[in-house]
C-alpha positions in Angstrom: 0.0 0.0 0.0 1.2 3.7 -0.7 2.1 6.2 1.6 2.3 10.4 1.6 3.7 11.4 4.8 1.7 9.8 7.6 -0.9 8.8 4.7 -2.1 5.1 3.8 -3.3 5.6 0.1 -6.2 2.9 -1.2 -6.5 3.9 -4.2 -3.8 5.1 -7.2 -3.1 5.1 -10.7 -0.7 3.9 -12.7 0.7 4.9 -16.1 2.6 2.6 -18.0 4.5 3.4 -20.7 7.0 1.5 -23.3 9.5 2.6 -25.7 12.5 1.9 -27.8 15.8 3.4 -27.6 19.6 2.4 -27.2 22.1 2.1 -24.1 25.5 3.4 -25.8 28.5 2.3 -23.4 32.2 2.2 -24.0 31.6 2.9 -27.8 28.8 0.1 -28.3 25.1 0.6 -28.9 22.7 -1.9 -27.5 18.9 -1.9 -28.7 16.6 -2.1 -26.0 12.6 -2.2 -25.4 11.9 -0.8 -22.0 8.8 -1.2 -20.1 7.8 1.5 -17.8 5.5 1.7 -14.8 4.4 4.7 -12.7 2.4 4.9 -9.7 0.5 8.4 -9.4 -2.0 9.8 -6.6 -4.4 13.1 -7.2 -4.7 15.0 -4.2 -8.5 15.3 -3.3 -9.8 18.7 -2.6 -12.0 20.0 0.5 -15.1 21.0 -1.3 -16.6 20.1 -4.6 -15.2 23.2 -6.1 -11.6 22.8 -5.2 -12.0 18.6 -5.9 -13.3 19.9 -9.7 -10.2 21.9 -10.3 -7.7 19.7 -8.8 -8.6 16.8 -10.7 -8.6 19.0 -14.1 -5.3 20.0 -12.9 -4.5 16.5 -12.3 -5.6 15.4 -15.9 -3.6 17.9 -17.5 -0.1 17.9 -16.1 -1.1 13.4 -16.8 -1.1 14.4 -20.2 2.1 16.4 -19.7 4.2 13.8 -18.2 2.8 11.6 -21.0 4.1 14.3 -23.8 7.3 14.6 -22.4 7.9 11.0 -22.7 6.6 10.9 -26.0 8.8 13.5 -26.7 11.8 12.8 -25.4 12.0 8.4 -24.8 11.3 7.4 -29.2 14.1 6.4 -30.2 16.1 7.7 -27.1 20.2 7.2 -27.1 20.6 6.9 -23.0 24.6 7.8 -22.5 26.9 8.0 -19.6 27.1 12.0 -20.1 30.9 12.1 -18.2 32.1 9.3 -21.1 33.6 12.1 -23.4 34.2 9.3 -26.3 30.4 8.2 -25.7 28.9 11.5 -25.7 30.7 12.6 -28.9 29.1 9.9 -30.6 25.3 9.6 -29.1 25.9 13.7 -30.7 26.3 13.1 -33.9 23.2 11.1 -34.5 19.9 12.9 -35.5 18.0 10.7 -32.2 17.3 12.5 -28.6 20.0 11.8 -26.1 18.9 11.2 -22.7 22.0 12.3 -20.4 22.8 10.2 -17.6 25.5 11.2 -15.4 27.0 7.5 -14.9 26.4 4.6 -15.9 23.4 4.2 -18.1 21.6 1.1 -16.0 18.2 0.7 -15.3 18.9 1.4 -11.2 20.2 4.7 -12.7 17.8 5.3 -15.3 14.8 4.6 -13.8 15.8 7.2 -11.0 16.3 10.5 -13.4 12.9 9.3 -14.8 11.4 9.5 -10.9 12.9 13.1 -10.4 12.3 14.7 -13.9 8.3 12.9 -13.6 8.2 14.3 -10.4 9.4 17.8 -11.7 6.6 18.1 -13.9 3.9 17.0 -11.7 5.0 19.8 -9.3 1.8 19.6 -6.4 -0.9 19.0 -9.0 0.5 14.7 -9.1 2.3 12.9 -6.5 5.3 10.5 -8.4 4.9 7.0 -6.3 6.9 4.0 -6.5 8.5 3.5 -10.5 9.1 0.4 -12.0 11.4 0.0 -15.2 12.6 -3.5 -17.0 14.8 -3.7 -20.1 15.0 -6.7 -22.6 18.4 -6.9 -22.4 18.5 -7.9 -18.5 16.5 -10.0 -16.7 16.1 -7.9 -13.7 13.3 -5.0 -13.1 14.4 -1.7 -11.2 11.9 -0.3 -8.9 12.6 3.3 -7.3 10.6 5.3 -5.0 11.4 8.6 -2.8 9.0 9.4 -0.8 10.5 12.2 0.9 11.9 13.7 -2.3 15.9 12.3 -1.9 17.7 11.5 -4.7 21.0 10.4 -5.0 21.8 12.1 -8.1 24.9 15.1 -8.7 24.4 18.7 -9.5 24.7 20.6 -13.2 28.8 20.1 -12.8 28.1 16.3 -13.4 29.2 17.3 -17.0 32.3 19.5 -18.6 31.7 22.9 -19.9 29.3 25.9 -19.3 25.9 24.9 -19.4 22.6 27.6 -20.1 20.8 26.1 -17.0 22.1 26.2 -13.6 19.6 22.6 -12.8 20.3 19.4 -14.7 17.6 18.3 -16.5 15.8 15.8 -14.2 15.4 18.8 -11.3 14.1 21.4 -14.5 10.4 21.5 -15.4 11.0 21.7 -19.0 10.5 19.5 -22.0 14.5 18.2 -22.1 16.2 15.2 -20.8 19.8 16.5 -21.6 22.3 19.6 -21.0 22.7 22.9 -23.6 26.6 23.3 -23.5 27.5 26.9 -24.6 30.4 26.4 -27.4 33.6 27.1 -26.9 35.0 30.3 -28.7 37.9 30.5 -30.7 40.6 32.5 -29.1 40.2 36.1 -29.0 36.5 35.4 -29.7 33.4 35.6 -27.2 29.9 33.4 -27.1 27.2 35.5 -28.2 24.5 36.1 -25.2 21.7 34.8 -27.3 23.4 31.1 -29.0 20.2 29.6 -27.2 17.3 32.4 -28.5 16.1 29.8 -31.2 15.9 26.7 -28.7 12.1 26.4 -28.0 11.0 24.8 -24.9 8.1 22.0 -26.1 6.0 22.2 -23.1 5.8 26.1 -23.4 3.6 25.8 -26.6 1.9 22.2 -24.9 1.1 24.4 -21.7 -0.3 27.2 -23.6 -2.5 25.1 -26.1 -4.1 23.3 -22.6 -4.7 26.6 -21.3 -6.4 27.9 -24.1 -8.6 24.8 -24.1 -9.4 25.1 -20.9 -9.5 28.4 -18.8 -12.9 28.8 -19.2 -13.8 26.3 -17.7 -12.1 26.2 -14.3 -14.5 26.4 -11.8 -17.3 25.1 -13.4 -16.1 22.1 -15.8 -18.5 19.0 -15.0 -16.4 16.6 -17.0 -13.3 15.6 -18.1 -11.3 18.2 -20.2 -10.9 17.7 -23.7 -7.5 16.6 -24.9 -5.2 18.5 -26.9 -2.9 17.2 -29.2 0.4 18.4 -29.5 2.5 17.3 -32.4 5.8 15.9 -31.5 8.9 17.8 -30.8 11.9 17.5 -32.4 15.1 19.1 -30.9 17.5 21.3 -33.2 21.0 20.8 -33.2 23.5 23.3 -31.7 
């Protein structure tokens, strides 16, 4: 049975989600079909009201977790981010790079997917126990934080100057990787805007929900109609 704080929880949901990407390590690309499971709770409101609005709440950021593994997990190139060699490689292919800041296995994996899920959800979704299994192992990796601990490193976990001063996982953004600023020639300086044209994809999913739905806070009576969002693809810098 789940627990918030002091809080037996009966009743939960649970998305589960599967995709195919590749584990690149020490030069070598493995294919892999991963099976993902998540355990969410919806807080309940105090009146009918506030229960309305927190479970439309609840439905969209379910949609947005959904997107951003749409988004981000087709196709997905998971790489040991401090492997120079590896990195340099996963970068010159046209797929999304998930960033891992050691070794890419499931126990590791599964944990950035628990704190970037959780990032997203913010107050509106509590992020339970996570399961993830990968065809090329035998074993399942299950990872829960119940009081929010993770065991992962801050942005230095990589070389160079990043735009963000939060690794992915702890941003609440559409990304599952770093934005390195280049490195100028000498007697040369990076421009202030080398990031202007990188669009956020849950920006334009966040404003397309609210259009469909701010006029009905407060008095919706079912659920929200869903908005589809065409999938993002990232631009190389």
């Amino acid at each position: 049975m789940m627990t918030v704080g002091k809080h037996k929880i009966r009743s939960h949901m649970t998305l589960e989600y599967e995709f195919t990407g590749m584990r690149l390590q020490e030069g070598c690309f493995t294919p892999v079909d991963w099976k993902l499971s998540v355990n969410l709770i919806a807080p309940r409101g105090t009146s009918e009201k506030n229960r309305t609005e927190k479970e439309l709440k609840a439905g969209v950021i379910y949609n947005k977790m959904h997107f951003w593994l749409d988004s981000n997990l087709s196709g997905v190139i998971m790489v040991d981010a401090t492997n120079e060699d590896d990195l340099y490689l996963a970068n010159l292919t046209a797929n999304i790079t998930l960033y891992c800041p050691g070794d890419v296995t499931d126990d590791h994996i599964v944990e950035l997917l628990h704190a970037k899920l959780s990032t997203l959800a913010g107050d509106s979704l509590v992020v339970g126990e996570m399961t993830l299994k990968g065809s090329d192992t035998s074993a399942i990796y299950t990872f829960d934080s119940p009081d929010g601990a993770y065991s992962m490193p801050a942005i230095d976990y990589i070389e160079g100057e990043t735009r963000d001063s939060e690794p992915w996982w702890y941003r609440n953004d559409g990304f599952c990787f770093e934005f390195i600023k280049p490195v100028p020639a000498e007697g040369e300086t990076v421009p202030d805007d080398v990031f202007e044209d990188i669009v956020d994809p849950m920006t334009e999913f966040e404003r397309l929900v609210k259009e469909a739905t701010e006029s009905y806070i407060g008095i919706i009576k079912e659920p929200a109609r869903i908005v589809q969002v065409e999938k993002w693809k990232p631009k190389t810098v």
